[in-house]
py3Dmol code that shows the C-alpha trace and the ligand (Angstrom):
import py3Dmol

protein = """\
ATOM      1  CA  UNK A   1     -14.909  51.825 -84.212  1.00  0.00           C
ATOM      2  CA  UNK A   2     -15.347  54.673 -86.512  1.00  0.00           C
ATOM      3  CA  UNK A   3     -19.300  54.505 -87.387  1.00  0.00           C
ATOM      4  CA  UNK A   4     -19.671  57.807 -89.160  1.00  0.00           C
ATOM      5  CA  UNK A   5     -20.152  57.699 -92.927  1.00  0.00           C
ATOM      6  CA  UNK A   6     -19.993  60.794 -94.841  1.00  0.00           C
ATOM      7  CA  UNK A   7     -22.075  59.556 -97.811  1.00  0.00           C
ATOM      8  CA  UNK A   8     -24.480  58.344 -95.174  1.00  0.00           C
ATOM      9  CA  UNK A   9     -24.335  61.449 -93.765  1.00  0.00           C
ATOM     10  CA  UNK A  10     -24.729  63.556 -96.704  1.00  0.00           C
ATOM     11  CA  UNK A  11     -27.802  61.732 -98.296  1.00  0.00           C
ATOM     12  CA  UNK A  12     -30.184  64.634 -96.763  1.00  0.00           C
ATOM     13  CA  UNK A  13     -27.261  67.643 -97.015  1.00  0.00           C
ATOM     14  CA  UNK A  14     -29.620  69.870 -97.996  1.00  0.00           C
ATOM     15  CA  UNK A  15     -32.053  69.328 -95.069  1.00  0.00           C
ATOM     16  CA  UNK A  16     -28.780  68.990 -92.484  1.00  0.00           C
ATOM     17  CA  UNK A  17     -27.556  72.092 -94.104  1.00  0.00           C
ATOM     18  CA  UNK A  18     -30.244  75.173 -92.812  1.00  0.00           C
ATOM     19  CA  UNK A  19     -29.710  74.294 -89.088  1.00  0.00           C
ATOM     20  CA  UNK A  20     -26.209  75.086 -89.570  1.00  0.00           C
ATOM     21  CA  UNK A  21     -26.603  77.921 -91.615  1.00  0.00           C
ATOM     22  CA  UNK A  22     -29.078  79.438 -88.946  1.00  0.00           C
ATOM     23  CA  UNK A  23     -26.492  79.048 -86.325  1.00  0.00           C
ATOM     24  CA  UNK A  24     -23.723  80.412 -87.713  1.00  0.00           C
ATOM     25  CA  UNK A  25     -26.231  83.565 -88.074  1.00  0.00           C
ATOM     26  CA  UNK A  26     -26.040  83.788 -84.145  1.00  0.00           C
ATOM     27  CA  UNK A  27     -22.847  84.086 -84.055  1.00  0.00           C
ATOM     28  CA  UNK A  28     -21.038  87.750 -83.703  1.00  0.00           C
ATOM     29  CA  UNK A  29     -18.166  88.563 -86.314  1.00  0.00           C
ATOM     30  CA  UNK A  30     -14.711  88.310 -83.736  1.00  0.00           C
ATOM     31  CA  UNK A  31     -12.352  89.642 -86.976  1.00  0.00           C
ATOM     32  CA  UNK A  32      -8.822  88.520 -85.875  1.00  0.00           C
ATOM     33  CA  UNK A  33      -9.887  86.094 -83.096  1.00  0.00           C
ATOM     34  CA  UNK A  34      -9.972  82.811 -82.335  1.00  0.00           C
ATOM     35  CA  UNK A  35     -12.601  79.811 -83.489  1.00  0.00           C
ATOM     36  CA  UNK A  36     -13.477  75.972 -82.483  1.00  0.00           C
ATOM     37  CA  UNK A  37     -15.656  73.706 -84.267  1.00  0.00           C
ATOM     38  CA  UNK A  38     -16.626  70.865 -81.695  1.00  0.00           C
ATOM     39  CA  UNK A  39     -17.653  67.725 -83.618  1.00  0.00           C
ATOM     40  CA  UNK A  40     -16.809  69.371 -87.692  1.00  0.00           C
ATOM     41  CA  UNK A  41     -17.833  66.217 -89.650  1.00  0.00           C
ATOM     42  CA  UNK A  42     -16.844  67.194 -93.084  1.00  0.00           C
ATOM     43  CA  UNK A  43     -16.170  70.848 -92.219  1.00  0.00           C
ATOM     44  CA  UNK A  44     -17.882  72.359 -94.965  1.00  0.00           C
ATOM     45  CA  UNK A  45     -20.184  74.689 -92.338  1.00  0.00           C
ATOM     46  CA  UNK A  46     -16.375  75.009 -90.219  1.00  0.00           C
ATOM     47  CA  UNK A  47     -15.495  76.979 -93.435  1.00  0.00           C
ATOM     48  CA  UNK A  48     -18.586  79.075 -93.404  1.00  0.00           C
ATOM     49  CA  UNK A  49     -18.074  79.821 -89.479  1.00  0.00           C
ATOM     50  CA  UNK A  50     -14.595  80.915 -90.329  1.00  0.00           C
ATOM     51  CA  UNK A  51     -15.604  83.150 -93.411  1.00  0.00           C
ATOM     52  CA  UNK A  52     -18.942  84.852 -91.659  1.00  0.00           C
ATOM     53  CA  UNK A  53     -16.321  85.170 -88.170  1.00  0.00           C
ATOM     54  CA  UNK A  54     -12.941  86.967 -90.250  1.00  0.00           C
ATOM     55  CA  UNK A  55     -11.442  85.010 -87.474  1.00  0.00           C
ATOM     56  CA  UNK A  56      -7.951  84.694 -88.011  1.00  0.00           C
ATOM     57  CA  UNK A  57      -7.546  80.931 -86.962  1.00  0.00           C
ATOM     58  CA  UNK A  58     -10.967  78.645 -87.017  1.00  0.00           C
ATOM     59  CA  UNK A  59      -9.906  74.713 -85.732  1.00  0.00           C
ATOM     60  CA  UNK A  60     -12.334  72.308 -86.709  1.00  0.00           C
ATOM     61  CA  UNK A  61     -12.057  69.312 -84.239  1.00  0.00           C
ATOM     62  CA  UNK A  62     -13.555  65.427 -85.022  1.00  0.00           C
ATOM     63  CA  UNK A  63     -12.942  61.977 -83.504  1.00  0.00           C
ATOM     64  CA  UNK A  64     -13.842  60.543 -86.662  1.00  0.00           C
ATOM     65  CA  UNK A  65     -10.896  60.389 -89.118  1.00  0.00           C
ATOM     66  CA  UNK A  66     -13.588  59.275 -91.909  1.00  0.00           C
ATOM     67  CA  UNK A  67     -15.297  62.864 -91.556  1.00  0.00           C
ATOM     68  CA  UNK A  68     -12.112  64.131 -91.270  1.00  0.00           C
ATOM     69  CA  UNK A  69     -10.774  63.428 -93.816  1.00  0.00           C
ATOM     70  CA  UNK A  70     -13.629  64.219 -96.248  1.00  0.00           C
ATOM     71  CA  UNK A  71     -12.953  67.612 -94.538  1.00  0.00           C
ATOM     72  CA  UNK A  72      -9.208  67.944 -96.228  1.00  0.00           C
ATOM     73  CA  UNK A  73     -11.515  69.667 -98.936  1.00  0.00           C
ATOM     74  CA  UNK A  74     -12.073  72.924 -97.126  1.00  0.00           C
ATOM     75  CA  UNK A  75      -8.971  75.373 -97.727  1.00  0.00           C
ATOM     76  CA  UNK A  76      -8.917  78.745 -96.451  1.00  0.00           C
ATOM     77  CA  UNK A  77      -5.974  81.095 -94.397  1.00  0.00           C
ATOM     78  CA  UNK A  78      -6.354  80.049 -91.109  1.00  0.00           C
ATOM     79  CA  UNK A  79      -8.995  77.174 -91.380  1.00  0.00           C
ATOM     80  CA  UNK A  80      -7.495  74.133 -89.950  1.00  0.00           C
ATOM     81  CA  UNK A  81      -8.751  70.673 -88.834  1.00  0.00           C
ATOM     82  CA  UNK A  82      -7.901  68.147 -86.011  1.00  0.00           C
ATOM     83  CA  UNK A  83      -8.395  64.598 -84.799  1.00  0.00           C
ATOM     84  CA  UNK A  84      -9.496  64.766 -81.415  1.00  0.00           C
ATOM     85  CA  UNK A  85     -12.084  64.038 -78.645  1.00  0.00           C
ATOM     86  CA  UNK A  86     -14.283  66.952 -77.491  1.00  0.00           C
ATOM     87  CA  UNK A  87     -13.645  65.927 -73.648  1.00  0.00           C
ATOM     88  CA  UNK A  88     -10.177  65.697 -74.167  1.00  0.00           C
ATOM     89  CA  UNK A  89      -9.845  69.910 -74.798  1.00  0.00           C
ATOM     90  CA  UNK A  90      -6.850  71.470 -73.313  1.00  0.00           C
ATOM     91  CA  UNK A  91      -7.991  73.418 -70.087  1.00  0.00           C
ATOM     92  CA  UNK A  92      -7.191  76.701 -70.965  1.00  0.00           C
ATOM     93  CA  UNK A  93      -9.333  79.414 -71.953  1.00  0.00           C
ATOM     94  CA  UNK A  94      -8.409  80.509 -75.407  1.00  0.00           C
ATOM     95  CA  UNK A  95     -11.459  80.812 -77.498  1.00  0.00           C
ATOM     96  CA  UNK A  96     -13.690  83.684 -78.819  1.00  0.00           C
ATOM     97  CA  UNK A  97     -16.333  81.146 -80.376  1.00  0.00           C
ATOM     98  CA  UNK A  98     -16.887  77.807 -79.429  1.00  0.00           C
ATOM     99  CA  UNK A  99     -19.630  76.498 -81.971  1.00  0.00           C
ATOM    100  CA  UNK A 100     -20.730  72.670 -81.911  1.00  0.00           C
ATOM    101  CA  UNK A 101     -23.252  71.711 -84.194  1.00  0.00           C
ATOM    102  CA  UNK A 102     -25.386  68.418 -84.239  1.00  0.00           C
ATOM    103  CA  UNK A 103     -22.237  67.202 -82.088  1.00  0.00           C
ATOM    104  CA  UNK A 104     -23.069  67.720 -78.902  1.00  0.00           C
ATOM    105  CA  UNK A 105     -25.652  65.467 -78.485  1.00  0.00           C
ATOM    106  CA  UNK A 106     -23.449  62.299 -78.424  1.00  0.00           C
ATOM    107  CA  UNK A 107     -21.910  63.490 -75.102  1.00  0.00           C
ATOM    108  CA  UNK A 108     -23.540  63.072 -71.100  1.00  0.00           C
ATOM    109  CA  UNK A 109     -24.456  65.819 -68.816  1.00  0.00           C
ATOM    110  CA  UNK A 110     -24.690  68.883 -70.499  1.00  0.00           C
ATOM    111  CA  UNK A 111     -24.744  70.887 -67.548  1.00  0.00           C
ATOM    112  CA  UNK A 112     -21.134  69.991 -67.125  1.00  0.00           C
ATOM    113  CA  UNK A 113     -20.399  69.988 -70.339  1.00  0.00           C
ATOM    114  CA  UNK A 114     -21.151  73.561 -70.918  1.00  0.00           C
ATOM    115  CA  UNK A 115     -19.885  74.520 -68.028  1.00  0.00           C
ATOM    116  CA  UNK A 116     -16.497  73.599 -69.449  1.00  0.00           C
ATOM    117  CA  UNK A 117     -17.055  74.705 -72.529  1.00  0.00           C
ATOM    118  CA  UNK A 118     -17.540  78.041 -70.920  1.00  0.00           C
ATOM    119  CA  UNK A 119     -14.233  78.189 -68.845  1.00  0.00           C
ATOM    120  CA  UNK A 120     -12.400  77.851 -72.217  1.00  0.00           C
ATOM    121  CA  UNK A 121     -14.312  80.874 -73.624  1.00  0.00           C
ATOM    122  CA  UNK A 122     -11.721  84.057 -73.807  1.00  0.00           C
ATOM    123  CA  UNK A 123     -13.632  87.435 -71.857  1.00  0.00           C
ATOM    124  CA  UNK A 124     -16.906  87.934 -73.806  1.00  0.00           C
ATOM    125  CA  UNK A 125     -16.468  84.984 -75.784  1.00  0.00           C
ATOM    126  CA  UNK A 126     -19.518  83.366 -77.228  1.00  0.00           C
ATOM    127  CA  UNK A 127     -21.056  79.834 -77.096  1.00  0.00           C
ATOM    128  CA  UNK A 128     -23.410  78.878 -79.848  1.00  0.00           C
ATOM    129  CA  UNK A 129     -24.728  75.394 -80.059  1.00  0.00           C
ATOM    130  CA  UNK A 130     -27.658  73.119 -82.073  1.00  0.00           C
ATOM    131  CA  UNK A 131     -28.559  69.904 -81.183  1.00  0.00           C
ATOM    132  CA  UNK A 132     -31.315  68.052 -82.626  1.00  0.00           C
ATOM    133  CA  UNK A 133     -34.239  66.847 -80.134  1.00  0.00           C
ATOM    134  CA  UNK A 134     -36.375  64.121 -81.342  1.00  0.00           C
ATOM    135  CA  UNK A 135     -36.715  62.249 -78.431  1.00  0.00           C
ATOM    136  CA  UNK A 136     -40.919  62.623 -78.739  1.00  0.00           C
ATOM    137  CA  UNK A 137     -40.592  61.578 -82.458  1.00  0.00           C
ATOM    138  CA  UNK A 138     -40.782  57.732 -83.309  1.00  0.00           C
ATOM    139  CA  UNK A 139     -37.018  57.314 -84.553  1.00  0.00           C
ATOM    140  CA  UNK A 140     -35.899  58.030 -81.204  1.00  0.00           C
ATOM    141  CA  UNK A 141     -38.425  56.677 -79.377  1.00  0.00           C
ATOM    142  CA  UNK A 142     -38.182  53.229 -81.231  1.00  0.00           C
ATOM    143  CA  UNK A 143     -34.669  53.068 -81.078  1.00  0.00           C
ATOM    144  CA  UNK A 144     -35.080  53.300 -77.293  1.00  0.00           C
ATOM    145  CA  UNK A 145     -37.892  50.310 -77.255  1.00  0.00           C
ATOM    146  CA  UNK A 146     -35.884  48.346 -79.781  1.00  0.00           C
ATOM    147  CA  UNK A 147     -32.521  48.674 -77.443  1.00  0.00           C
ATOM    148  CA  UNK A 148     -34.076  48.102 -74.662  1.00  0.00           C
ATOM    149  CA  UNK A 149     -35.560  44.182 -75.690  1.00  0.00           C
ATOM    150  CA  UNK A 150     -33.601  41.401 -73.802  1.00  0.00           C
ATOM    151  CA  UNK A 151     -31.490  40.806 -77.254  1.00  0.00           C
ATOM    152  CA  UNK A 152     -30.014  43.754 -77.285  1.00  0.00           C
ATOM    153  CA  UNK A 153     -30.462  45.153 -73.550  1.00  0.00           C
ATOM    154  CA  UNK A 154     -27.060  43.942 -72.382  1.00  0.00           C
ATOM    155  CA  UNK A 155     -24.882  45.618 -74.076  1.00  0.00           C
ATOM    156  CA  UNK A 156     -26.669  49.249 -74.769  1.00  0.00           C
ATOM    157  CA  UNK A 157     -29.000  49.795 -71.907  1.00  0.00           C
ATOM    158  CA  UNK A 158     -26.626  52.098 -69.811  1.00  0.00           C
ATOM    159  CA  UNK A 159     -26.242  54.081 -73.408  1.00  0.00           C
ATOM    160  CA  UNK A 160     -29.834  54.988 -73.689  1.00  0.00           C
ATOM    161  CA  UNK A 161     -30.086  56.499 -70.546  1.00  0.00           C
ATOM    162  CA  UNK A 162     -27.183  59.296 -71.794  1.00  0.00           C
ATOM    163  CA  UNK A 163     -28.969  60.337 -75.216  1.00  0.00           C
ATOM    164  CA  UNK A 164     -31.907  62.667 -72.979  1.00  0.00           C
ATOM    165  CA  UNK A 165     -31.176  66.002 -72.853  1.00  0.00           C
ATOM    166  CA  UNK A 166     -32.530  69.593 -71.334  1.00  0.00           C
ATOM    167  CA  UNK A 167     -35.315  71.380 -72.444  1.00  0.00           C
ATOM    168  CA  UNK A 168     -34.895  74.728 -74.222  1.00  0.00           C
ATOM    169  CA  UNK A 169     -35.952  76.781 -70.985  1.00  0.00           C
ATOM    170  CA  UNK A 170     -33.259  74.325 -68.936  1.00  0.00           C
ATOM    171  CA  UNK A 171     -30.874  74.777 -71.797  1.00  0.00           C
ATOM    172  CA  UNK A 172     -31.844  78.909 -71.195  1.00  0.00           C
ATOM    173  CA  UNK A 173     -31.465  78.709 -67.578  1.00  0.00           C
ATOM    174  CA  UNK A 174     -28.021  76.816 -68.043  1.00  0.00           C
ATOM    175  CA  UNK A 175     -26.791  79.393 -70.087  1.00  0.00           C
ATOM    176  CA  UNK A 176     -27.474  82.441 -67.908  1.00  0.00           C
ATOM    177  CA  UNK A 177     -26.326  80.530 -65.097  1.00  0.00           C
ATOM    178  CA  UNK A 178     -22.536  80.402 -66.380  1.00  0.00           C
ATOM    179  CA  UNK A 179     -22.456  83.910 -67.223  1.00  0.00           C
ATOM    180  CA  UNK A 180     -24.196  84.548 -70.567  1.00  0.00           C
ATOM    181  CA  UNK A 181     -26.244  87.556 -69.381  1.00  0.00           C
ATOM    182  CA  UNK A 182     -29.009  87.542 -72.303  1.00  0.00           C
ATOM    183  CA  UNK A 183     -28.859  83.862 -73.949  1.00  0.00           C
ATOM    184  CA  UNK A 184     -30.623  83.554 -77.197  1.00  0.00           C
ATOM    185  CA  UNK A 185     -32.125  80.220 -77.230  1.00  0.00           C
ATOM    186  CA  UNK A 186     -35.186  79.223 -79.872  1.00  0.00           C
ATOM    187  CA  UNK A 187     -36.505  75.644 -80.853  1.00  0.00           C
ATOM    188  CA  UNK A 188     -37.460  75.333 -84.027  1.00  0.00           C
ATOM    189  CA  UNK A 189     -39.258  73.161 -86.549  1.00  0.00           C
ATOM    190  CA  UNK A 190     -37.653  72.404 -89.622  1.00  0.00           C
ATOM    191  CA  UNK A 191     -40.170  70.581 -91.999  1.00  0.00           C
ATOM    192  CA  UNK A 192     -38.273  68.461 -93.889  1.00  0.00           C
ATOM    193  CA  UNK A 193     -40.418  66.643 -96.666  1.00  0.00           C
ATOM    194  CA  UNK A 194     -38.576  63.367 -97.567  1.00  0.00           C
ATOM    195  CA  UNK A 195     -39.977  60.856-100.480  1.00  0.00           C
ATOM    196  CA  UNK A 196     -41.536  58.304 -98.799  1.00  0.00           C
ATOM    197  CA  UNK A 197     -41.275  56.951 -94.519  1.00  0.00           C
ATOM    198  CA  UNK A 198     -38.143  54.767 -95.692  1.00  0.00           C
ATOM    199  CA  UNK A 199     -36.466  57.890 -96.163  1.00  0.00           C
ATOM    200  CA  UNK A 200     -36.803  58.339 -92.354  1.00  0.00           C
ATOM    201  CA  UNK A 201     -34.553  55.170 -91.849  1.00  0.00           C
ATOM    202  CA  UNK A 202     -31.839  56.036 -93.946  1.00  0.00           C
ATOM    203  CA  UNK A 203     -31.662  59.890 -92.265  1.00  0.00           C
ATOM    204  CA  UNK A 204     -31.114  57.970 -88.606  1.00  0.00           C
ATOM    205  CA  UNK A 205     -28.789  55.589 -90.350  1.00  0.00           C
ATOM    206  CA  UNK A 206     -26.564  58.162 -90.646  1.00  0.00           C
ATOM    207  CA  UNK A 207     -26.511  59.970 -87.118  1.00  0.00           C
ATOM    208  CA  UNK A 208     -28.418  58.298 -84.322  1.00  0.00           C
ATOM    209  CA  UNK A 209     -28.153  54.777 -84.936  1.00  0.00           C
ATOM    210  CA  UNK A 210     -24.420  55.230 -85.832  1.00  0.00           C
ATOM    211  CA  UNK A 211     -24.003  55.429 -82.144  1.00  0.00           C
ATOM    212  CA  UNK A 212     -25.900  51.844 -82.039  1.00  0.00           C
ATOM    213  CA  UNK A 213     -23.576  50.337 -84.457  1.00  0.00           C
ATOM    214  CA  UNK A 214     -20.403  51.321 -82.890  1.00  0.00           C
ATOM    215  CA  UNK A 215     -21.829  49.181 -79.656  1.00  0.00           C
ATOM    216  CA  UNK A 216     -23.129  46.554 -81.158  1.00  0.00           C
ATOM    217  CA  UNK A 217     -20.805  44.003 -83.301  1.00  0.00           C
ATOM    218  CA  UNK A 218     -21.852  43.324 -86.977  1.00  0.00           C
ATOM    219  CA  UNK A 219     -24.723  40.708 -87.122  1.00  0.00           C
ATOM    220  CA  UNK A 220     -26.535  42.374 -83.846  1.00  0.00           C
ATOM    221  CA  UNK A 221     -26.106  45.607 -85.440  1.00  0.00           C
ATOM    222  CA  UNK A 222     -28.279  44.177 -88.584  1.00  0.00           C
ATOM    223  CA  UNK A 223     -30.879  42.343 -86.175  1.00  0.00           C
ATOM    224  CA  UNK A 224     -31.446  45.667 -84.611  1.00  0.00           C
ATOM    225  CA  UNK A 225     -31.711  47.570 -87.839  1.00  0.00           C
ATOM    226  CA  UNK A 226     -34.386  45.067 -89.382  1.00  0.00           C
ATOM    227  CA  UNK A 227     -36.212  45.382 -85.841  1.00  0.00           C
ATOM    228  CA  UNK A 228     -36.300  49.413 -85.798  1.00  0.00           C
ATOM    229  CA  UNK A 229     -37.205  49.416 -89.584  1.00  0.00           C
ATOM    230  CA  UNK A 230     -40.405  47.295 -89.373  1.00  0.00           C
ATOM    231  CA  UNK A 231     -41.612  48.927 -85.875  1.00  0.00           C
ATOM    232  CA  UNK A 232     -41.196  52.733 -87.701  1.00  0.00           C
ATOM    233  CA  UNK A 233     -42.666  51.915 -90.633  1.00  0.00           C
ATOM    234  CA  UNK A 234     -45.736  50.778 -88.946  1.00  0.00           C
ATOM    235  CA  UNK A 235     -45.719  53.818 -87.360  1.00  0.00           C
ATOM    236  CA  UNK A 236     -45.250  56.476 -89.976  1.00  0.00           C
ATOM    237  CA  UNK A 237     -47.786  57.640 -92.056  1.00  0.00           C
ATOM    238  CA  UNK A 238     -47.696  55.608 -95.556  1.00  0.00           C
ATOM    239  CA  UNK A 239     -47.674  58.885 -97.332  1.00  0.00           C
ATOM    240  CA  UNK A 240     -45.489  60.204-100.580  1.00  0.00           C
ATOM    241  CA  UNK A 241     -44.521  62.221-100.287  1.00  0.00           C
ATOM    242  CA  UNK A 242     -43.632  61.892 -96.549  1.00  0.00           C
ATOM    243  CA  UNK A 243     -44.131  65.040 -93.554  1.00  0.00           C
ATOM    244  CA  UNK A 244     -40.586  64.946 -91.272  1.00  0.00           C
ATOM    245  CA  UNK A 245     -40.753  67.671 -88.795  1.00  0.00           C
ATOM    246  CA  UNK A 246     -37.326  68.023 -87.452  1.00  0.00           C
ATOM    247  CA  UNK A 247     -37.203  69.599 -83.518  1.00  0.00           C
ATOM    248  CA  UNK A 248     -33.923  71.545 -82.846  1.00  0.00           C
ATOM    249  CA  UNK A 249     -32.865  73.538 -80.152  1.00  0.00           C
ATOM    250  CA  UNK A 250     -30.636  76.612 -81.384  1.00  0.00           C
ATOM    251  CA  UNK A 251     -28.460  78.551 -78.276  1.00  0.00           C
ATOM    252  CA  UNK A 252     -26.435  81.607 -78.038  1.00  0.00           C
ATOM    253  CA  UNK A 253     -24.840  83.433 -75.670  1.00  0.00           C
ATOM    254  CA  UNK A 254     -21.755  85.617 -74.881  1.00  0.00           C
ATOM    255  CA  UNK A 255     -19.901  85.897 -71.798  1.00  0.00           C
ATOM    256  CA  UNK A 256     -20.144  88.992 -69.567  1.00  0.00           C
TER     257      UNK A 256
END
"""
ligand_1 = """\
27
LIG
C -23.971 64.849 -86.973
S -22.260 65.104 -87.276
C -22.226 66.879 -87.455
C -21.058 67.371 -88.250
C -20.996 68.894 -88.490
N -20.945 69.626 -87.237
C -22.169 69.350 -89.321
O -23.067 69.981 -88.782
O -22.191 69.063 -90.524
C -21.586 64.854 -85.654
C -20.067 64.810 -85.602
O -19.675 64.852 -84.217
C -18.529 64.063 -84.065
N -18.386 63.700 -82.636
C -19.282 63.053 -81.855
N -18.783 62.911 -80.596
C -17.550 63.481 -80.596
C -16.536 63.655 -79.602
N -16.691 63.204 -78.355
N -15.392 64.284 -79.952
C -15.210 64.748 -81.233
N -16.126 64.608 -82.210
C -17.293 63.986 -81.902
C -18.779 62.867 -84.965
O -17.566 62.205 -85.280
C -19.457 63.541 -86.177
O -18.537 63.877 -87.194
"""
view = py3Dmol.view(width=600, height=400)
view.addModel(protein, "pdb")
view.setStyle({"model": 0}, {"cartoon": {"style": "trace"}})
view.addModel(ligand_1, "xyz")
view.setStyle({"model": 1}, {"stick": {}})
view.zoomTo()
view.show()
C-alpha cells in the first residue's frame, strides 16, 4: 500500500526543506555527468541537485507513485523521474552522484546498503546522504513502546527492530571503509519551532508512522494513532509555541 501523502508531507516544507538544501551544498558540481535521487518524493530538491550539479541527466527514483506523481511538476533538460525500488538498482556502476535524502532510513543494514550504493558510484563518484535520527526523541521512542504492546506486537515487532541505525562516527567509519578517503560527516540540530506539541503528531504522520500504516490495516492503524497521540502529548512540554529539535546526520564522501 502506498502510505505516503504529499500534503501530509508538505505540512512542515519549510522545516523539511533546509536539510536538503544543506546537502545538496556537499555535493561537488560533476557538469555533464550523471545523477540519482534515491527516494525523490515530490522532486522539488531532485531539481535543485540537478541545477547546483550542471549534470547532464539527474533520475529521480520513488516507490511511491503518489510522490511521484506530484513530482511531474519539476521540468528541466535532463531531469527525469522513475517508479522504482531503491534495492532493486541495476548492478552497474554508472553514477557520479548518488544523493538520498530522508529516504534511506526506511531501508535495513546500512552497512550493506552503502556498500552497494558505492559499487554503482562511477571513479571518484560521490555519495551524499541525510537521514533523520530521532530515535532518543519521544516520537520515535513512543512509536517503539506503542508497537511493541500485545495489540499491535504481532504484526510490527520484527519492523521495529530495522528502523535503528549507525551513529555518525559508525556512519564516518563506514564511509572511509568503502573508499571515501576524507568523508564529511556532521550531525546537526535543526530547531524547528512548531505551534503547539500537536504539531509534533502531524510532522510523524507524515514520515515515520507512514511506515506503521502501511503494516497495519485501517482500524489498527487508528487504535495505534490515538495510543501514540495521548502517550506524546503527555510527554511534550505544553508550551506555544512548541521547541522541536530535529537530529540529522549529514554524509559526504567521494571515491578515491
Ligand atoms: C521522507 S520522503 C523524502 C523525499 C525527498 N527525498 C525529500 O527530501 O523531499 C522519503 C521518500 O522515500 C521513498 N522511499 C522509501 N523507501 C523507498 C524504497 N525502498 N525505494 C524507493 N523509494 C523509497 C518514499 O516513497 C518517500 O517518497
Amino acid at each position: 500500500m502506498d502510505t505516503w501523502n504529499p500534503a501530509q508531507y508538505d505540512l512542515f516544507k519549510q522545516e523539511r526543506s533546509q536539510p536538503g538544501r544543506d546537502l545538496i551544498a556537499l555535493v561537488e558540481p560533476c557538469p555533464g555527468g550523471r545523477v540519482l535521487d534515491l527516494g525523490c518524493g515530490t522532486g522539488e530538491l531532485t531539481r535543485q541537485l540537478h541545477a547546483h550539479s550542471r549534470a547532464a541527466e539527474t533520475l529521480g527514483l520513488d516507490r511511491s507513485a503518489r510522490m511521484l506523481h506530484a513530482a511531474q511538476q519539476q521540468t528541466a533538460a535532463g531531469l527525469r523521474f522513475e517508479l522504482g525500488d531503491i534495492l532493486a538498482l541495476p548492478d552497474e556502476p554508472q553514477w557520479d552522484v548518488i544523493f538520498s535524502n530522508a529516504a534511506l532510513q526506511w531501508l535495513p543494514d546500512h552497512p550493506t546498503l552503502f556498500a552497494r550504493l558505492a559499487e554503482r558510484l562511477n571513479p571518484g563518484g560521490q555519495l551524499a546522504v541525510q537521514v533523520p535520527t530521532m530515535e532518543q526523541h519521544g516520537v520515535h521512542r513512543v512509536a517503539k513502546e506503542v508497537a511493541r504492546l500485545p495489540r499491535f506486537a504481532a504484526t510490527l515487532d520484527g519492523f521495529i527492530h530495522r528502523l535503528d541505525l549507525p551513529s555518525a562516527d559508525a556512519y564516518a567509519e563506514l564511509f572511509w571503509r568503502l573508499g571515501f578517503d576524507r568523508p564529511n560527516v556532521r550531525l546537526q540540530i535543526y530547531p524547528h519551532v512548531l505551534p503547539g506539541p500537536e504539531d509534533a503528531v502531524e510532522w510523524i504522520k507524515g514520515t515515520l508512522l507512514t511506515a506503521y500504516e502501511n503494516r497495519l490495516d485501517r482500524a489498527t492503524f487508528a487504535e495505534f494513532l490515538d495510543e501514540y497521540r495521548r502517550r506524546l502529548l503527555a510527554e511534550l512540554p505544553a508550551e506555544r509555541p512548541c521547541f522541536f529539535p530535529y537530529q540529522r546526520i549529514l554524509m559526504w564522501g567521494r571515491r578515491s
